[in-house]
Each structure stands twice: as structure tokens, then as C-alpha cells.
LUMTOR-283830 format. One line per field, with one value per atom (N, C-alpha, C, O): residue number from 1; residue in three letters; x, y, z. Coordinates in nm, 3 decimals, decimal comma. Layout:
num: [NUM/...];
residu: [ALA/...];
c1: [X/...];
c2: [Y/...];
c3: [Z/...];
***
This chain:
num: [1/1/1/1/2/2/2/2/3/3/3/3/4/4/4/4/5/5/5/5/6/6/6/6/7/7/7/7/8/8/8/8/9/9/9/9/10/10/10/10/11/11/11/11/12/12/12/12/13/13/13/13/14/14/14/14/15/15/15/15/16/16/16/16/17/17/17/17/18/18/18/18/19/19/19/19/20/20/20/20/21/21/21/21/22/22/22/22/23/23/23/23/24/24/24/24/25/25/25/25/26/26/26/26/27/27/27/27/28/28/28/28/29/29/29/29/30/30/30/30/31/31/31/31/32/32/32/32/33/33/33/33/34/34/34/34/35/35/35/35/36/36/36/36/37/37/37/37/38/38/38/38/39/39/39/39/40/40/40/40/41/41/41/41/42/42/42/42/43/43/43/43/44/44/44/44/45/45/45/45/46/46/46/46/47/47/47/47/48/48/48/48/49/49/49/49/50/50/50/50/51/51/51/51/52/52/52/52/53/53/53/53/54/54/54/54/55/55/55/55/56/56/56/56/57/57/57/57/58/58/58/58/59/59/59/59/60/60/60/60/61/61/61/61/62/62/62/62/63/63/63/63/64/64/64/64/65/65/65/65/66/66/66/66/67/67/67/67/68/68/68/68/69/69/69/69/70/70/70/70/71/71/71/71/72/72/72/72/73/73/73/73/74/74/74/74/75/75/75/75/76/76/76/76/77/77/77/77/78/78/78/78/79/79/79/79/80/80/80/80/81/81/81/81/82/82/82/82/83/83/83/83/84/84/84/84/85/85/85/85/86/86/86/86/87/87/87/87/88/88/88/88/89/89/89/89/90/90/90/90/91/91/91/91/92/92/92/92/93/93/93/93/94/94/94/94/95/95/95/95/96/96/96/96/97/97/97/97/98/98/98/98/99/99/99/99/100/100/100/100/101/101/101/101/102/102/102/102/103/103/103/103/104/104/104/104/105/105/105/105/106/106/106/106/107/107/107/107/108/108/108/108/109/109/109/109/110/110/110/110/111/111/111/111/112/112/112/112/113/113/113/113/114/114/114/114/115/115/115/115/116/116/116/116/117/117/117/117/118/118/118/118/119/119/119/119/120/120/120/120/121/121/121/121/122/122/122/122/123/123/123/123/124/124/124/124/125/125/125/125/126/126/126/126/127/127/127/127/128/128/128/128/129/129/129/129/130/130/130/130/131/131/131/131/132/132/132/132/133/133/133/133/134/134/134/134/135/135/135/135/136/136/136/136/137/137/137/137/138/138/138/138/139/139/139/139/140/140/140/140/141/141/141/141/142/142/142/142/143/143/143/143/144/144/144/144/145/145/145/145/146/146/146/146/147/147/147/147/148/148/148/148/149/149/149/149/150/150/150/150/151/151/151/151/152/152/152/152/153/153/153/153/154/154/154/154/155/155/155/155/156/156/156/156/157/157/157/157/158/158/158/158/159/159/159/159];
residu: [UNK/UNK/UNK/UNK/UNK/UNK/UNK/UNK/UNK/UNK/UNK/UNK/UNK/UNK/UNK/UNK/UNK/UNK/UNK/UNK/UNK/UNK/UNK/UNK/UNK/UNK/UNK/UNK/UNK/UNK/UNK/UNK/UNK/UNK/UNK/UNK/UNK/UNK/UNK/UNK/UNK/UNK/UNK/UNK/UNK/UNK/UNK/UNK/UNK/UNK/UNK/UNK/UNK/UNK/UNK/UNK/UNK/UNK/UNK/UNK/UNK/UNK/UNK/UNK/UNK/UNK/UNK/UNK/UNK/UNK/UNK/UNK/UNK/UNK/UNK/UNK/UNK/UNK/UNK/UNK/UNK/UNK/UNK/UNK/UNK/UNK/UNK/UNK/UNK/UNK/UNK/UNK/UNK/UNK/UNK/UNK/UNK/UNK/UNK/UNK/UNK/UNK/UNK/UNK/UNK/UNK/UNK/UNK/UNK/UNK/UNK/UNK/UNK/UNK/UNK/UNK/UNK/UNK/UNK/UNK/UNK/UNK/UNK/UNK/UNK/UNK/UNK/UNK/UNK/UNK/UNK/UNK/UNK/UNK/UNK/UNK/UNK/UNK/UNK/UNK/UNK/UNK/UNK/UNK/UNK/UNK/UNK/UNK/UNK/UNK/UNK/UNK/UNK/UNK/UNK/UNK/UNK/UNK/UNK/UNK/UNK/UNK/UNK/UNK/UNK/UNK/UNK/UNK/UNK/UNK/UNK/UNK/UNK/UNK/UNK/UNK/UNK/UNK/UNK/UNK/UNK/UNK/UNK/UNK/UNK/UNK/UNK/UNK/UNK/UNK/UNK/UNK/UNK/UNK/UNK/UNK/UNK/UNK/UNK/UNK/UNK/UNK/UNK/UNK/UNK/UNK/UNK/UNK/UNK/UNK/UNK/UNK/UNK/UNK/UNK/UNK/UNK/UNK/UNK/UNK/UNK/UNK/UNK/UNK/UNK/UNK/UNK/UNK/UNK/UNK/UNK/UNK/UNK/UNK/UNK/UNK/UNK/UNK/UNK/UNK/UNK/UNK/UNK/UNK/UNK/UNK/UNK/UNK/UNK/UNK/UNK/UNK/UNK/UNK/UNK/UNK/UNK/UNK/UNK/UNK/UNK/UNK/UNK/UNK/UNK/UNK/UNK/UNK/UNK/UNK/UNK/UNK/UNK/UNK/UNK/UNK/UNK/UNK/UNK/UNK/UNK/UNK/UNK/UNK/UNK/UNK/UNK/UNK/UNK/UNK/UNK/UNK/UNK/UNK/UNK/UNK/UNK/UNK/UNK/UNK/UNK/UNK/UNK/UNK/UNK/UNK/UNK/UNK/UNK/UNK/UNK/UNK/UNK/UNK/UNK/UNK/UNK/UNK/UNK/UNK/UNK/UNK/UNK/UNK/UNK/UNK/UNK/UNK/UNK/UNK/UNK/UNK/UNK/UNK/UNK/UNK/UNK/UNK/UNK/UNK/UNK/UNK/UNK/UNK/UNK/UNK/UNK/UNK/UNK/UNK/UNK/UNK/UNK/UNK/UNK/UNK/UNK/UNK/UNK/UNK/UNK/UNK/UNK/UNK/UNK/UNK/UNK/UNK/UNK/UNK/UNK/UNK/UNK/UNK/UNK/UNK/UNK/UNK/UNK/UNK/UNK/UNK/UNK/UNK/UNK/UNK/UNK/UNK/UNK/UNK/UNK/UNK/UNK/UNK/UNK/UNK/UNK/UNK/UNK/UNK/UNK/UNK/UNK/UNK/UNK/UNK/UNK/UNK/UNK/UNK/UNK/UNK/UNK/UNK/UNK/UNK/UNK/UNK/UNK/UNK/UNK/UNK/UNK/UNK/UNK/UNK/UNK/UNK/UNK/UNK/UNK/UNK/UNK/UNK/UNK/UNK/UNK/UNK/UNK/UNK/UNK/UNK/UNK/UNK/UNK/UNK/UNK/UNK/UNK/UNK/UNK/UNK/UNK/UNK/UNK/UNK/UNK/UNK/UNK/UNK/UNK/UNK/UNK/UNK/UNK/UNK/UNK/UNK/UNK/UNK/UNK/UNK/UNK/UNK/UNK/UNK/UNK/UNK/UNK/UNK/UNK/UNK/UNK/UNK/UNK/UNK/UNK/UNK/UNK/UNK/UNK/UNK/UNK/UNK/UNK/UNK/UNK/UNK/UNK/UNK/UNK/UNK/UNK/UNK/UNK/UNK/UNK/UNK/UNK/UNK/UNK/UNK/UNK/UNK/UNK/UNK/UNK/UNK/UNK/UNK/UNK/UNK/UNK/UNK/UNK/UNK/UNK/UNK/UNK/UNK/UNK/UNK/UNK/UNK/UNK/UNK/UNK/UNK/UNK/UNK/UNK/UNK/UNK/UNK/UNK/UNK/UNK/UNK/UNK/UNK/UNK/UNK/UNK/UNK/UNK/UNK/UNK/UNK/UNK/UNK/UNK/UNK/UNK/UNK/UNK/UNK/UNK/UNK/UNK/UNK/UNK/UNK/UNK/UNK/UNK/UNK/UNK/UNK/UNK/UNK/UNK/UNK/UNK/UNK/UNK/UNK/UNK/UNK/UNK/UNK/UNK/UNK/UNK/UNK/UNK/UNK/UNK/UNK/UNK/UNK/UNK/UNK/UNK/UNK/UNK/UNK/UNK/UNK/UNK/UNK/UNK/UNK/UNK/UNK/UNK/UNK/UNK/UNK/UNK/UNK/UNK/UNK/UNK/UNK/UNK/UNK/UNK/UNK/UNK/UNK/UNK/UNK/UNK/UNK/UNK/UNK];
c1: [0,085/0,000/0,090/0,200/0,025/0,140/0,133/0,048/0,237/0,227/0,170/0,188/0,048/-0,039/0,089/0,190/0,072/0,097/0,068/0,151/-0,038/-0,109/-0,060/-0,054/0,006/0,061/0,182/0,232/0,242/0,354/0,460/0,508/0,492/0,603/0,604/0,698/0,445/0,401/0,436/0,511/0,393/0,458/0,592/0,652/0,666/0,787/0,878/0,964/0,859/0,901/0,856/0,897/0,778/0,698/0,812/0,860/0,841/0,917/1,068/1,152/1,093/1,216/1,271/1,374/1,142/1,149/1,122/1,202/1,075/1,022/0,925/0,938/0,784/0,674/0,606/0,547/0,610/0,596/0,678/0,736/0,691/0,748/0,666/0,544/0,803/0,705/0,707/0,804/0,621/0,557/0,555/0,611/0,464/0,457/0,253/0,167/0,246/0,133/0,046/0,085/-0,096/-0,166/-0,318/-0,378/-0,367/-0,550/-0,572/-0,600/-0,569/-0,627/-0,631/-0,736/-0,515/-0,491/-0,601/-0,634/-0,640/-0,703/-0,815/-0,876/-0,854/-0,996/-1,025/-1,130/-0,979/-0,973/-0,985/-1,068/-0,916/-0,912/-1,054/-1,118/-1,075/-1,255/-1,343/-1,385/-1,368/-1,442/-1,428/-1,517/-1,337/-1,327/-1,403/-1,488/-1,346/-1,408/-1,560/-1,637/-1,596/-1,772/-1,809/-1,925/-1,735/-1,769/-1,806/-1,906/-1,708/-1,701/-1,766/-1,809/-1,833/-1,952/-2,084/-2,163/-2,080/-2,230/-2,213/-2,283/-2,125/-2,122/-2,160/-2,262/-2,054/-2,112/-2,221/-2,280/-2,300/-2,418/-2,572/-2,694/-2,482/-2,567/-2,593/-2,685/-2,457/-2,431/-2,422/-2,355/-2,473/-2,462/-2,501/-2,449/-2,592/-2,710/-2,620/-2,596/-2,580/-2,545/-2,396/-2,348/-2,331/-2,166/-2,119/-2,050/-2,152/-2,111/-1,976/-1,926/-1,905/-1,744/-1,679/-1,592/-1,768/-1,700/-1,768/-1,729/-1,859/-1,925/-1,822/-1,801/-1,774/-1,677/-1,562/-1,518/-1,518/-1,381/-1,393/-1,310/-1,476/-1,537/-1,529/-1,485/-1,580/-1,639/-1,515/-1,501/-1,406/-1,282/-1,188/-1,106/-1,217/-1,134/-1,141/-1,048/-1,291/-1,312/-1,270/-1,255/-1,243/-1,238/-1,086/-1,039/-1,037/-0,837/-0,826/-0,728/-0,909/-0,877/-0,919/-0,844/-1,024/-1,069/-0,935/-0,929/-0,846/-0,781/-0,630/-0,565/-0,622/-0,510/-0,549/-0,453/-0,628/-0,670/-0,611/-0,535/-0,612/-0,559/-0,402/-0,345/-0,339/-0,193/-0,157/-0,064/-0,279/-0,159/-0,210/-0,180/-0,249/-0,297/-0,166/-0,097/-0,138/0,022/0,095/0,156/0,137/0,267/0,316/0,434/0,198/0,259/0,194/0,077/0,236/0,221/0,246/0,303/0,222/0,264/0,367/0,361/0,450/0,554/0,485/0,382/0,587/0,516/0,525/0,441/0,677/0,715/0,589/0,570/0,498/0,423/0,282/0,201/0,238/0,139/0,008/-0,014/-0,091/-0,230/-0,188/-0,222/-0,130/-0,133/-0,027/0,011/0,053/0,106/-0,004/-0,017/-0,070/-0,185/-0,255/-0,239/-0,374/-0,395/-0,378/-0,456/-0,207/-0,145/-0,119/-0,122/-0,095/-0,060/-0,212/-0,212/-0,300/-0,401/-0,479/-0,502/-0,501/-0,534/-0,461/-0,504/-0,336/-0,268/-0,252/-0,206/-0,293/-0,320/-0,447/-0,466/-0,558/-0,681/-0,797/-0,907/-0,774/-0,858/-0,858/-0,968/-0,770/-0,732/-0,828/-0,940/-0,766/-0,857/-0,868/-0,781/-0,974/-1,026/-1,057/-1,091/-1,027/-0,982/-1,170/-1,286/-1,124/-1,278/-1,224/-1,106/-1,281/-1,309/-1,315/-1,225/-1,394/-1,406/-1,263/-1,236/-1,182/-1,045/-0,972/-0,856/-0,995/-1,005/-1,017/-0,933/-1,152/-1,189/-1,109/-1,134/-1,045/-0,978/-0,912/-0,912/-0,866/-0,791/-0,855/-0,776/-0,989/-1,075/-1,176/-1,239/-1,149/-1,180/-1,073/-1,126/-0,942/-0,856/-0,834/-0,835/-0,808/-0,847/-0,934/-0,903/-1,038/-1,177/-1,151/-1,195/-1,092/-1,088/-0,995/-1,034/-0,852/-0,774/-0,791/-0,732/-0,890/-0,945/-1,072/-1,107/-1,115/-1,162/-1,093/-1,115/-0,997/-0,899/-0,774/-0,694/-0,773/-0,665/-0,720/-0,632/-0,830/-0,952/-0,821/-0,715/-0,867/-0,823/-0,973/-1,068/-0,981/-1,058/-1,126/-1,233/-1,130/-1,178/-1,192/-1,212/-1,182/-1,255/-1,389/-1,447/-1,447/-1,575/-1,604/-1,543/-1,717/-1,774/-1,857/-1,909/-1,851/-1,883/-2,021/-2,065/-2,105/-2,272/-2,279/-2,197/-2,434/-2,494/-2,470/-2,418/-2,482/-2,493/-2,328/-2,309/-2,265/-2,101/-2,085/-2,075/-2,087/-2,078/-2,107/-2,032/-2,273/-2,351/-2,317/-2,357/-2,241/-2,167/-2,058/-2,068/-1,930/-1,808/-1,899/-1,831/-2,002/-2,030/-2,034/-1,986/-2,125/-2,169/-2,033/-2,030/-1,958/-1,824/-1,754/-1,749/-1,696/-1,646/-1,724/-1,675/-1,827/-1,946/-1,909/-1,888/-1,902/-1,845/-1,702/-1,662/-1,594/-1,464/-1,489/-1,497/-1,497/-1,593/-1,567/-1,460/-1,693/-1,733/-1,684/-1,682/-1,599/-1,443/-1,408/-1,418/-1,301/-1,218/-1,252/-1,173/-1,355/-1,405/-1,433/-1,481/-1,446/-1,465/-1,312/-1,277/-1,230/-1,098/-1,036/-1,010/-1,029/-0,960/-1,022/-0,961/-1,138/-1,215/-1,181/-1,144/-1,190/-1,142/-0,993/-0,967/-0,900/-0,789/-0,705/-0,586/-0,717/-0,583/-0,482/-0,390/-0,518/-0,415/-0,310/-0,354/-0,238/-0,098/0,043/0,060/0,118/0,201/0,299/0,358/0,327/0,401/0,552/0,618/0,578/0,694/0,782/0,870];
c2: [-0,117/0,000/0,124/0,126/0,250/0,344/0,425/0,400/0,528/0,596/0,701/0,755/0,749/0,814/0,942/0,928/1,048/1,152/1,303/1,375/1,320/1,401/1,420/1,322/1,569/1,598/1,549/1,557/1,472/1,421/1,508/1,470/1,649/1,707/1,757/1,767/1,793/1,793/1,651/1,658/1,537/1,451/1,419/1,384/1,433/1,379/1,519/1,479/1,611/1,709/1,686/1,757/1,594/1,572/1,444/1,424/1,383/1,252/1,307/1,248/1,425/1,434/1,496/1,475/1,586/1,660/1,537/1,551/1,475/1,437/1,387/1,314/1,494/1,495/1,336/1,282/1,289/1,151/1,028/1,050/0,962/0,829/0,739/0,730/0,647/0,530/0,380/0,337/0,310/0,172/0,126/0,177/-0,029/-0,136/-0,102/-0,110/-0,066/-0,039/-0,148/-0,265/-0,100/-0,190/-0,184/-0,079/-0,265/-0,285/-0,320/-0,211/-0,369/-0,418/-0,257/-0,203/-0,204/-0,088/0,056/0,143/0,032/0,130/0,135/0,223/-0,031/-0,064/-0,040/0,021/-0,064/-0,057/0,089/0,148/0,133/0,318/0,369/0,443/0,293/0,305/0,288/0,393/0,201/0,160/0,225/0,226/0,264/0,347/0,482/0,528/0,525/0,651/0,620/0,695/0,526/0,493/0,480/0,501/0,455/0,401/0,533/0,547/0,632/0,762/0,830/0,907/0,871/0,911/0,887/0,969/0,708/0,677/0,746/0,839/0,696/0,748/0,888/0,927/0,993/1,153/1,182/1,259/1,113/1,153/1,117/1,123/1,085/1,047/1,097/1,072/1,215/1,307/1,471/1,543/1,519/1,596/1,695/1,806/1,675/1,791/1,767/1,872/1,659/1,665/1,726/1,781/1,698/1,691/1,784/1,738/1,851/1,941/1,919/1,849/1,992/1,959/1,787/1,744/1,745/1,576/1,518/1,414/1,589/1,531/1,554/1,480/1,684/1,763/1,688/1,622/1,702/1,587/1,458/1,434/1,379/1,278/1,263/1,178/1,363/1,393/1,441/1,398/1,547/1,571/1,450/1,436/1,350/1,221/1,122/1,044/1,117/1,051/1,062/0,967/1,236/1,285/1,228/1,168/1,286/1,258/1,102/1,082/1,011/0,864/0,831/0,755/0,884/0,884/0,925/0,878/1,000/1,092/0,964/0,931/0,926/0,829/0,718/0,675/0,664/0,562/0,564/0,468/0,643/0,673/0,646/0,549/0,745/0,694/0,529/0,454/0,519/0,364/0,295/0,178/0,296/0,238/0,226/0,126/0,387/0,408/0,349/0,314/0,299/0,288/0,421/0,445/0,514/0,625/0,647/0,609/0,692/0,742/0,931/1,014/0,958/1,070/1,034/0,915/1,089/1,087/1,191/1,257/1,187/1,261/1,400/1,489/1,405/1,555/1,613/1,731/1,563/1,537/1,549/1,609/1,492/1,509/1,473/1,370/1,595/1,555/1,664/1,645/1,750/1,851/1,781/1,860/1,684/1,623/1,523/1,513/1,461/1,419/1,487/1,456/1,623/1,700/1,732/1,720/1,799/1,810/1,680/1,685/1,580/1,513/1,452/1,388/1,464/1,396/1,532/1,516/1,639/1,755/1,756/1,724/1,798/1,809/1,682/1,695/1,553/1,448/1,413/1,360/1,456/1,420/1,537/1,494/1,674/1,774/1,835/1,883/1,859/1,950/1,953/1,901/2,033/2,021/1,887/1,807/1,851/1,708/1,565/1,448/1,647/1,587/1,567/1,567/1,556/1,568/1,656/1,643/1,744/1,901/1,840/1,856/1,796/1,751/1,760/1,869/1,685/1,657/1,786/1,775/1,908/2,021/2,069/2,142/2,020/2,047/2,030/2,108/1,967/1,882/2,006/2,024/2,079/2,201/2,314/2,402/2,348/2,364/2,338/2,400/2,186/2,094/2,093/2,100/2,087/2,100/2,187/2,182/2,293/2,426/2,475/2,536/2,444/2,474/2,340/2,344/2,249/2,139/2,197/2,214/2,225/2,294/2,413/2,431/2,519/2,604/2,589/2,678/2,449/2,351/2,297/2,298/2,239/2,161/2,236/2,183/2,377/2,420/2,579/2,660/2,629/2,710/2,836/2,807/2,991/3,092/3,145/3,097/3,281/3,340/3,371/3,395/3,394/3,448/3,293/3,306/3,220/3,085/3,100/3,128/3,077/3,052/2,896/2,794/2,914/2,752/2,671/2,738/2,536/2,467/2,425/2,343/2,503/2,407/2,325/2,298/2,261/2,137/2,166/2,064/2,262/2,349/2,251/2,145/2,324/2,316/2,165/2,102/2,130/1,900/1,886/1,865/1,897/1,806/1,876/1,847/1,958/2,047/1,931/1,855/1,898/1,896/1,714/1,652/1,646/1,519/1,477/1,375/1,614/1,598/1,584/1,492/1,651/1,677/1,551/1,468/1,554/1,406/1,271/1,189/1,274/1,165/1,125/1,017/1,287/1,279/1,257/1,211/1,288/1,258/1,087/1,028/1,030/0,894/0,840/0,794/0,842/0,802/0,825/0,747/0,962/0,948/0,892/0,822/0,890/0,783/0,655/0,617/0,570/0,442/0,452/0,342/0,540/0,493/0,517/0,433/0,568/0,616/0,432/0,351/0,412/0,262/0,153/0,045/0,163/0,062/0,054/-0,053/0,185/0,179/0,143/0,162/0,086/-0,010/0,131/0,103/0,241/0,349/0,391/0,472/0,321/0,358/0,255/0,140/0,265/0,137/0,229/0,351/0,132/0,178/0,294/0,280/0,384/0,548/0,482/0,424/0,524/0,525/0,601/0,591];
c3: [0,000/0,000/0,000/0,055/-0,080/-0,074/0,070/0,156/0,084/0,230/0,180/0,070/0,332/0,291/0,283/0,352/0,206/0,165/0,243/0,299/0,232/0,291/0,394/0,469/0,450/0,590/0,635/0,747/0,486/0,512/0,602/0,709/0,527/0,604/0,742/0,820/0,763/0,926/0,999/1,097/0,963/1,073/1,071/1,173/0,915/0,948/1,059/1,137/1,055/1,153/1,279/1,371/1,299/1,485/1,499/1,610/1,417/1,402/1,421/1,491/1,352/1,373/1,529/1,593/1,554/1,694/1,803/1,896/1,815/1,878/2,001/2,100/1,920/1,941/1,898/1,991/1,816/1,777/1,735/1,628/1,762/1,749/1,677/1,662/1,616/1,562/1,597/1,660/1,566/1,695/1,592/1,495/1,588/1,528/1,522/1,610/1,388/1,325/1,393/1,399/1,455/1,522/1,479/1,499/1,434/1,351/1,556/1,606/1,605/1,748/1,814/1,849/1,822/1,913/1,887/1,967/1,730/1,700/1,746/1,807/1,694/1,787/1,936/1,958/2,003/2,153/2,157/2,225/2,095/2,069/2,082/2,157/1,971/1,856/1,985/2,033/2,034/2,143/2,289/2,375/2,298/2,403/2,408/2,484/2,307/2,225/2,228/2,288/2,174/2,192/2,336/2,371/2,403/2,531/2,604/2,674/2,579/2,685/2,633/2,719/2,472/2,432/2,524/2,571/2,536/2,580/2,711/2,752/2,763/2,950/2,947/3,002/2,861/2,911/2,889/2,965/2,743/2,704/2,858/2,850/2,969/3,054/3,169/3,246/3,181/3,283/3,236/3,309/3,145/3,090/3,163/3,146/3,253/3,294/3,451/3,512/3,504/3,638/3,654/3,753/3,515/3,549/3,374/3,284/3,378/3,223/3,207/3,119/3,311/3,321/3,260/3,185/3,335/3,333/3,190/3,138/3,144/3,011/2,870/2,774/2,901/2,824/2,820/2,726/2,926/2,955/2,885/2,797/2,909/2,845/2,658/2,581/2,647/2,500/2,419/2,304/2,483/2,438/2,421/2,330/2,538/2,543/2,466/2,444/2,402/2,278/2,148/2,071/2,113/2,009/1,962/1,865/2,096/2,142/2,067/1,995/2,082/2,148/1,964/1,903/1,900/1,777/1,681/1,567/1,723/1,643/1,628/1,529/1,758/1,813/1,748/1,683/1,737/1,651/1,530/1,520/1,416/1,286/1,305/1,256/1,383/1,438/1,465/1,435/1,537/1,552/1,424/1,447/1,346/1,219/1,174/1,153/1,158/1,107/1,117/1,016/1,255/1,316/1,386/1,407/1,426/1,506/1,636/1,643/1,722/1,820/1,919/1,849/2,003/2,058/2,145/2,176/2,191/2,237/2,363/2,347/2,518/2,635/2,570/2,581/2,479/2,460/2,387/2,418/2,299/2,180/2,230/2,158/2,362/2,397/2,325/2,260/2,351/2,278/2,145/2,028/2,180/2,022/1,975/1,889/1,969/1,862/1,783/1,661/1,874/1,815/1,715/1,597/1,768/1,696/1,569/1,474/1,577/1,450/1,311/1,188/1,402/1,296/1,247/1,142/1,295/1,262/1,145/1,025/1,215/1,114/0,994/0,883/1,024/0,889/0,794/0,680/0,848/0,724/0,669/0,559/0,779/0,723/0,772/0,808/0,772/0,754/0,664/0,637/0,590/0,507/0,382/0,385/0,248/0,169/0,142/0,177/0,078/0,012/0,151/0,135/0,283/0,342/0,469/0,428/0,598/0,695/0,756/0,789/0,782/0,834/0,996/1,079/1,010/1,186/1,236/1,287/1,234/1,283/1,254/1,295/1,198/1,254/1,376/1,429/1,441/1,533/1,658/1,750/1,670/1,820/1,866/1,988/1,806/1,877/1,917/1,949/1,927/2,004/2,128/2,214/2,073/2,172/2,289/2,400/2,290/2,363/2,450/2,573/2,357/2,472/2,572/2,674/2,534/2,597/2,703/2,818/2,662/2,773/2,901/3,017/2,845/2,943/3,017/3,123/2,953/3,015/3,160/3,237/3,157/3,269/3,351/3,472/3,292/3,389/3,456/3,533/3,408/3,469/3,485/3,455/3,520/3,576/3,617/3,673/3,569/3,599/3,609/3,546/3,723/3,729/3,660/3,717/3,521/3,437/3,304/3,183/3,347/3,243/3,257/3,362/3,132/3,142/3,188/3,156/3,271/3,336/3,181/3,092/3,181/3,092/3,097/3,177/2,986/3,049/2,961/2,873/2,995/2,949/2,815/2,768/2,718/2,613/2,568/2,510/2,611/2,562/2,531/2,426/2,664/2,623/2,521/2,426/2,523/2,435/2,255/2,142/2,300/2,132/2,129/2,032/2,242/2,241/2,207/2,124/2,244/2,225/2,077/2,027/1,998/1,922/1,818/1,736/1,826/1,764/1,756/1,666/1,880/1,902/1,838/1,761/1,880/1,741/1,621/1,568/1,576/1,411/1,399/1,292/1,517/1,444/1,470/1,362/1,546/1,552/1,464/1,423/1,416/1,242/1,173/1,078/1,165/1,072/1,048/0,947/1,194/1,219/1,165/1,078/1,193/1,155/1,069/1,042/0,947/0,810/0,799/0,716/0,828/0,750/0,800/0,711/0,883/0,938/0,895/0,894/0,858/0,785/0,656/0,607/0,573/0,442/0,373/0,254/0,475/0,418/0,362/0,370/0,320/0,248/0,379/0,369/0,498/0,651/0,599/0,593/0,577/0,601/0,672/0,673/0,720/0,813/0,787/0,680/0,842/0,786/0,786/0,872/0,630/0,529/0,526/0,440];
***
């Protein structure tokens, strides 16, 4: 299979910095990914109204876990240095772009607004029921991305 292309020079620079590393390309790892990601969908979609904060968290963690999925398809991973915006990046810049899914765009919004919760200055805005069930809905679709992009066989291991 050829190597996907797209965003090539963005990851090989996370590869060279080392924001990302590369593993032994995994169809199991993605899944577990996939399902997790479904899993923490169903759960927040259930606390939404009691726990906004924790629904968000939830719903960002899916999106994260959706995005990570595509990576280990690869053979890639984040590195600690690399974090979740190495994620991010390498996942945007190979599969948002033009011609590409717009959703996986999204995660870097998602992120922020997450850290702006988890690491609270006076002046953060508080997260309502409103915000989750946006950050759920989001996460949903990179989802279904994700699972058509790993289903459709053009992932083979980064070259």
C-alpha cells in the first residue's frame, strides 16, 4: 500500500522533533481506541445535565482517542514531549485538510476549551450542558471518521 501523503512534512518534523514516534502499526490498538471513544460518548451523554465539566472531559477524550486511533494504524504514536497537540497536529494536517474531513479540525478547540476547565483561571468561562452536548456531538463525528478512515484499508504503516 502506498504511504499516505497528505501531511507528510508535518509529521515527518513531529518525528524528527520528537513529538511523535514510531511503533509497530496496530488494527487491534485502533480498535480498543474506537471503542473506548464509543464508550465515553455513551457514558457523558448520561451526565450531561449533572456533570457538564466531566461530560466535556469525556467527549474531548473521545475525540483525542478517535484521532489516536488513525496513528496507531500508522505505526505512530505521541511521544510525552508530543502530547495531545502532537496528536492533533498530525491527525489535522493528514486528514482535515482540503479534500480531506473538516471535523479533525476540530480537536484544537476541543482541547483548549478542555484545558481552560482543567486548569480554571478566574476568568474561564464555566462549561454548560450546552457546551458538552456540542463537544459530544463533535467528538461523534470525528468517531465516524475515524471508523470509516480505518475501515477503508488506504491507513498502512508510515513510510
Amino acid at each position: 500500500m502506498p504511504a499516505w501523503q497528505r501531511g507528510r512534512l508535518a509529521v515527518e518534523r513531529m518525528l524528527e522533533s520528537g513529538e511523535l514516534e514510531t511503533v509497530e502499526p496496530s488494527l487491534p490498538t485502533a480498535e480498543r481506541l474506537l471503542a473506548a471513544a464509543t464508550a465515553h460518548i455513551a457514558l457523558a451523554g448520561k451526565g450531561v445535565d449533572e456533570d457538564p465539566d466531566g461530560a466535556f472531559q469525556l467527549g474531548y477524550d473521545a475525540a483525542r482517542k478517535s484521532c489516536a486511533a488513525l496513528l496507531a494504524v500508522q505505526g505512530l504514536r505521541a511521544t510525552t514531549h508530543g502530547g495531545h497537540v502532537a496528536v492533533q497536529e498530525a491527525v489535522r494536517d493528514q486528514f482535515a485538510g482540503p479534500n480531506g474531513m473538516p471535523v479533525f479540525g476540530r480537536l484544537s478547540r476541543l482541547r483548549r476549551q478542555r484545558n481552560a476547565t482543567e486548569y480554571p483561571d478566574p476568568d474561564s468561562p464555566t462549561v454548560t450542558a450546552e457546551d458538552a452536548v456540542a463537544c459530544l456531538a463533535v467528538a461523534g463525528e470525528m468517531l465516524d471518521a475515524a471508523r470509516r478512515l480505518v475501515e477503508s484499508g488506504q491507513l498502512g504503516r508510515w513510510a
